[in-house]
C-alpha positions as CSV (number, residue, x, y, z in Angstrom):
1,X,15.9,-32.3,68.0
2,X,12.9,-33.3,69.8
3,X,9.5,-34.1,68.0
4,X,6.7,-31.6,68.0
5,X,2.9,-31.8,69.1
6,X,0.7,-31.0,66.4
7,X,-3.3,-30.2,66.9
8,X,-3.7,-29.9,63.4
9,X,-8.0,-29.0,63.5
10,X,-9.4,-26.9,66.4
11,X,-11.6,-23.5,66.8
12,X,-12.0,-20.7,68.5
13,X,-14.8,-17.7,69.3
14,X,-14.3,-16.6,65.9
15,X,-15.8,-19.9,64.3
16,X,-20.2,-19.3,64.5
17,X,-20.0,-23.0,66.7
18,X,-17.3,-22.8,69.2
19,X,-16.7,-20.1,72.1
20,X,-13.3,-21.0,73.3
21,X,-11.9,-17.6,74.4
22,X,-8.4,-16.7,73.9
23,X,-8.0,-17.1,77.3
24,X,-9.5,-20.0,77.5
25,X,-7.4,-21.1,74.7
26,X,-3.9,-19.9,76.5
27,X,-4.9,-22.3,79.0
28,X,-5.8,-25.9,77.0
29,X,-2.9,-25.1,75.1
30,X,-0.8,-25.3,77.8
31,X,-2.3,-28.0,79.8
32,X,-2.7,-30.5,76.4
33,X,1.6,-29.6,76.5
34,X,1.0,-28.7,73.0
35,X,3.6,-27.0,70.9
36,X,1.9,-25.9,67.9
37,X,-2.1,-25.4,66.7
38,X,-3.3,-25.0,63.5
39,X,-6.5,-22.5,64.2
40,X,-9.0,-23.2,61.5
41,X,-12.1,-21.0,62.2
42,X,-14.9,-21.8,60.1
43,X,-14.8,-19.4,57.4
44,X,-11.8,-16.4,59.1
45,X,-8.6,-16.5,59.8
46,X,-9.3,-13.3,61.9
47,X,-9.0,-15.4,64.7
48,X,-5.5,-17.2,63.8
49,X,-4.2,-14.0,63.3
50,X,-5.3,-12.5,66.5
51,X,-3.7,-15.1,68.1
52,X,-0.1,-15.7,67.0
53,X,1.6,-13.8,69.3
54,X,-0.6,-15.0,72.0
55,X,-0.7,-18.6,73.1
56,X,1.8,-20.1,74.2
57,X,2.8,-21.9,71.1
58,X,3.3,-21.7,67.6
59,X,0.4,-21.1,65.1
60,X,-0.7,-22.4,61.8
61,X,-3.0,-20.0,60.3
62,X,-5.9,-22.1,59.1
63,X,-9.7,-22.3,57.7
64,X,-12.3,-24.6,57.0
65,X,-14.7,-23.4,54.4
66,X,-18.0,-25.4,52.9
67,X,-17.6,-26.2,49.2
68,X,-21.3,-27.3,48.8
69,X,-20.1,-31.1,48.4
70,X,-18.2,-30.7,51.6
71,X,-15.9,-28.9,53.7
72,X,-12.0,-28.4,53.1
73,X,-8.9,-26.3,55.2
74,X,-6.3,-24.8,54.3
75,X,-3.1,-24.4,56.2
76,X,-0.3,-21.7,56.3
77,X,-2.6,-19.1,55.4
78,X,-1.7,-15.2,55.0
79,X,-5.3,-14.2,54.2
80,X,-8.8,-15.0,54.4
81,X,-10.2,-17.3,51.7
82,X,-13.5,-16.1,50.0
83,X,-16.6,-17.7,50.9
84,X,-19.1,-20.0,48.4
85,X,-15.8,-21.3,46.5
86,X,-16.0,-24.8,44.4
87,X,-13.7,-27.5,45.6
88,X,-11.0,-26.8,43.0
89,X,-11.6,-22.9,43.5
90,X,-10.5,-23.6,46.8
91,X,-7.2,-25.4,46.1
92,X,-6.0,-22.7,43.9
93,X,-6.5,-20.1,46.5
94,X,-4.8,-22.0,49.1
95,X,-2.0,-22.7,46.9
96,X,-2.2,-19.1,45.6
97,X,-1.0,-18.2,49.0
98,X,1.5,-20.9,49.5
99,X,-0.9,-23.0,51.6
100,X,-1.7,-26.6,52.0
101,X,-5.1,-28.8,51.3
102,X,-6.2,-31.1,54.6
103,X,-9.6,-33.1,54.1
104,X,-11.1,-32.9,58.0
105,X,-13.4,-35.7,58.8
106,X,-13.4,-37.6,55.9
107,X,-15.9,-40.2,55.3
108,X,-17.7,-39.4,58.4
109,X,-21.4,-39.2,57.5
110,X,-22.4,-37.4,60.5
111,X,-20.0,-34.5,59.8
112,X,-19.7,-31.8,56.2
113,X,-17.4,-35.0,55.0
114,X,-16.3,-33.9,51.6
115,X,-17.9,-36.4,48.7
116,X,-16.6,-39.6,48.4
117,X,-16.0,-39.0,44.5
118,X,-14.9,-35.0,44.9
119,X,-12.2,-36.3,47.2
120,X,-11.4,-39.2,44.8
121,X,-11.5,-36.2,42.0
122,X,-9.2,-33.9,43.9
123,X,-6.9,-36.8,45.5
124,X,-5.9,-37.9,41.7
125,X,-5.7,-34.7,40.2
126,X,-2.9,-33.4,42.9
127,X,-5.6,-31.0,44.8
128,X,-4.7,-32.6,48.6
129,X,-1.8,-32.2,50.4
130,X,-3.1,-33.7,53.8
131,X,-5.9,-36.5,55.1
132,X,-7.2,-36.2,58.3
133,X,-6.2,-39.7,59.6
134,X,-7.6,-38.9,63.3
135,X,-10.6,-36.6,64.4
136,X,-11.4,-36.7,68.0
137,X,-15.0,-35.6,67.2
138,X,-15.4,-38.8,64.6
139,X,-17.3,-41.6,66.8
140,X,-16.0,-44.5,64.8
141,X,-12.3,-45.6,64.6
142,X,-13.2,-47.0,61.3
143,X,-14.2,-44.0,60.0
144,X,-10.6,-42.8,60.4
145,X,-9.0,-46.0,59.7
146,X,-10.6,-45.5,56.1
147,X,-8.8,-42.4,56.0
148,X,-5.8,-43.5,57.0
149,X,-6.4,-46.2,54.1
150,X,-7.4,-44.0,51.7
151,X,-4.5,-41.4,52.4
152,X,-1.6,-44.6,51.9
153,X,-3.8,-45.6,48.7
154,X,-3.1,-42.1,47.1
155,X,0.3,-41.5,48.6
156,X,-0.5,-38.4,50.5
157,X,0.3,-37.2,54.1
158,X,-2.0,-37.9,57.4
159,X,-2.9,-35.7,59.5
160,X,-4.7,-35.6,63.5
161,X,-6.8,-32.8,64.6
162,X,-9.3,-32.2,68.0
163,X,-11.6,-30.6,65.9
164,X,-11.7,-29.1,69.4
165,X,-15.2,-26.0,70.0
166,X,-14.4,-26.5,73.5
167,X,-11.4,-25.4,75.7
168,X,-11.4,-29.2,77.4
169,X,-10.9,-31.0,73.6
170,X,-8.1,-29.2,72.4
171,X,-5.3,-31.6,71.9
172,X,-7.8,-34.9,72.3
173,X,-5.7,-35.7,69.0
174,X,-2.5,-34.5,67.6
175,X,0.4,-35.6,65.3
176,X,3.9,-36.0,66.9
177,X,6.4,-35.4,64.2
178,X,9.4,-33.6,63.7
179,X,10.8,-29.7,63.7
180,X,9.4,-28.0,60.5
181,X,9.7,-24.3,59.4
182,X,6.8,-24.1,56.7
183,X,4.4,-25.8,54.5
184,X,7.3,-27.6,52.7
185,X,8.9,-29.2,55.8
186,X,5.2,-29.6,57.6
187,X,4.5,-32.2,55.0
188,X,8.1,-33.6,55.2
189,X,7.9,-34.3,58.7
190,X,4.4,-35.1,59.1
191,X,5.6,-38.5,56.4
192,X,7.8,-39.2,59.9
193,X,4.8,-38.3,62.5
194,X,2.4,-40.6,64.5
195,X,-1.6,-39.8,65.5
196,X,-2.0,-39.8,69.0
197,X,-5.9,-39.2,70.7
198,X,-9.0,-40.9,70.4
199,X,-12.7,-39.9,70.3
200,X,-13.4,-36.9,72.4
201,X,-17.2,-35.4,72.0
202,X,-18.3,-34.6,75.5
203,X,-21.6,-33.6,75.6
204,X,-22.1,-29.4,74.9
205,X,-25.0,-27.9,77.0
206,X,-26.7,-25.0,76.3
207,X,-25.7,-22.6,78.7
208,X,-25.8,-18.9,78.2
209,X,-22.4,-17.1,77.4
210,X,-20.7,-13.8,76.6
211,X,-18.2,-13.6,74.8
212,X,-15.5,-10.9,73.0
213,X,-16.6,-9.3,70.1
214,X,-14.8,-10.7,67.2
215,X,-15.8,-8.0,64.3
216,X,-13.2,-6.0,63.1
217,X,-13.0,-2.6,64.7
């Protein structure tokens, strides 16, 4: 069975920072040859859910939510998580739903990095699933090497992600790694995957856009 492509971190118009359109999204999707995204809108999965049944590929419903020590996703989501949660408040809602727990970013000062000692706190306590081993949006390939380091150290699965808020960075970084068919065999085959990307930031200038409504109707 072939291997999979994996963005495991990316948004969409629904996130307040990003305006990728579904459109838009259709298209980088196919272009990056990608075969599944994990859409993880800052605080919605409105967004993921939208969009299942219309890119070209599979989707992981996602969200990345601000803990107040830093930010956290979850993955295989069925519902939106509630806002102003603490970082264990956020595991057991994740979980609650059957979810996963991927750190984005870690370690990377200029990003919501979660806390060096939360992540310590939640790493030995059982409360991470995943580690985001490569972000395209973190400048320094130490930066992820520590994560990559720090993920081996606590025996826990890595991850790769675009972090993409523009069409042209989705897929800057993925994980190829075999077939899966939920959050059980995701972190199975992801044990077997390997990060592929590098640093992708290009430069976001203001320019005036419309875009969709995304508020419920």
């Amino acid at each position: 069975m072939s291997p999979v492509k994996v963005d495991m971190h990316l948004h969409t118009m629904w996130s307040g920072d990003a305006t990728t359109t579904p459109d838009e999204l259709v298209e980088a999707v196919a272009g990056a040859g990608l075969d599944v995204v994990c859409i993880t809108d800052h605080s919605t999965v409105n967004g993921a859910l939208a969009l299942s049944d219309v890119l070209p590929c599979r989707v992981v419903v996602g969200q990345e939510s601000r803990t107040g020590v830093g930010e956290l996703i979850g993955l295989f989501l069925t519902t939106r998580i509630p806002a102003g949660l603490k970082p264990w408040e956020f595991v057991a809602a994740v979980r609650a739903q059957g979810g996963l727990v991927y750190v984005p970013h870690p370690f990377d000062p200029m990003r919501h990095c979660l806390r060096a000692d939360v992540l310590s706190e939640l790493a030995a306590g059982g409360g991470v699933d995943v580690v985001e081993g490569l972000n395209a949006k973190t400048s320094l390939a130490s930066l992820n090497q520590e994560a990559v380091a720090f993920a081996g150290a606590h025996g826990l699965a890595v991850g790769a992600g675009s972090d993409a808020h523009v069409p042209s960075a989705v897929g800057a970084a993925y994980v190829e790694m075999p077939e899966f068919d939920g959050p059980a065999s995701f972190l199975e085959a992801l044990a077997h995957g390997t990060l592929i990307g590098g640093h992708y930031d290009p430069p976001r200038p203001w320019q005036p856009r419309i875009v969709p409504s995304t508020k419920a109707t």
